[in-house]
Each structure stands twice: as C-alpha cells, then as structure tokens.
C-alpha positions in Angstrom: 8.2 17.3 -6.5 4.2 18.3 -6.4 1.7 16.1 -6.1 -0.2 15.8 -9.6 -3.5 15.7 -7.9 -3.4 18.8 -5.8 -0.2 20.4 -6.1 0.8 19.7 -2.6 4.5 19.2 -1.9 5.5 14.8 -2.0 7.9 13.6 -0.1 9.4 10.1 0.0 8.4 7.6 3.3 8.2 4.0 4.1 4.8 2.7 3.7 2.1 -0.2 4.5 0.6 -1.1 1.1 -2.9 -2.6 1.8 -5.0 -4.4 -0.4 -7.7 -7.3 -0.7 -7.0 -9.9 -3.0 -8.8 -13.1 -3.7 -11.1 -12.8 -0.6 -8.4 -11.8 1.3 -6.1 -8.8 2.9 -2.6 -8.7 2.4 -0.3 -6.1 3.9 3.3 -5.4 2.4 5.4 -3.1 4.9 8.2 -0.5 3.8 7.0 -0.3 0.6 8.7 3.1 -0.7 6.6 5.8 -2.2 6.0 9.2 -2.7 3.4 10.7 -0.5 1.9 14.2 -1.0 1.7 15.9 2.1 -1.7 17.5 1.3 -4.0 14.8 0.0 -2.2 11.5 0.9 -2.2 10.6 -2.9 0.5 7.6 -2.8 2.8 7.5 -6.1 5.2 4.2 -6.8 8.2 3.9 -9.1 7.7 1.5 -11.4 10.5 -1.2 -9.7 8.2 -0.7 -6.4 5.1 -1.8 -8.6 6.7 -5.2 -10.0 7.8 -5.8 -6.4 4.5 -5.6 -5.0 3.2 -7.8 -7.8 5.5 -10.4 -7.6 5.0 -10.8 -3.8 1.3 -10.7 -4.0 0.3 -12.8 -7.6 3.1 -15.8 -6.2 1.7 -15.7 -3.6 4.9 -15.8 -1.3 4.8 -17.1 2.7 4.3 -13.8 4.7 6.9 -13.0 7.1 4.1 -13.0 10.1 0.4 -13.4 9.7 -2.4 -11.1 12.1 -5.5 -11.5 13.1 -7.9 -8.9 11.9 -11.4 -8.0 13.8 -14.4 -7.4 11.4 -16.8 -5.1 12.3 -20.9 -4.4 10.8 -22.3 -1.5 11.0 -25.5 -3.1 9.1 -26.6 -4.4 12.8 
C-alpha cells in the first residue's frame, strides 16, 4: 500500500494515539494503524476509529495514569 499523501510505502505498526480532549491529554497504546514510512502520515480502519471514540467520549478509567511536565518557552 502507498501512502496517499506522498506515495511513500505504509506499513502496519502498533501505535500511541495522542490527543487533548477537554483540557486534557489522553494516550491510547497499541492502537493499530497504517504508517507511511516516508511522512509519518497515520491511517486507521474504520473499527480502530469507533474504538478510540468509544474509549475516549465515555470516558473509560485508564489502565495507569502519568505525570506529564509542562514546559514555556514564552519565559
């Protein structure tokens, strides 16, 4: 498979699917996807989306929670 983006050649890993949500980040690990070698475009079937939105909108308990440090460049 090629990427759509650039052409470069996808292949199919285990991923960490980041996002913030609600003032908030959320990490989901091995989340499956297609990743293009090239670019690092990410593409998910369409089971892999629902998944991810059912664990992030009901809000499910996390498995483990981390502590994050926050950095400003504006000082």
């Amino acid at each position: 498979m090629k990427c759509d983006l650039c052409g470069g050649r996808v292949s199919e890993e285990k991923i960490s699917y980041t996002l913030f949500y609600e003032g908030h980040w959320i990490i989901v690990e091995n989340v499956p996807a297609k990743v293009c070698n090239q670019c690092g475009e990410k593409l998910f079937d369409a089971d892999t989306v629902d998944r991810l939105q059912a664990t992030i909108w009901k809000k499910q308990k996390p498995e483990r929670k981390i502590e994050t440090p926050v950095f400003n460049l504006a000082h």
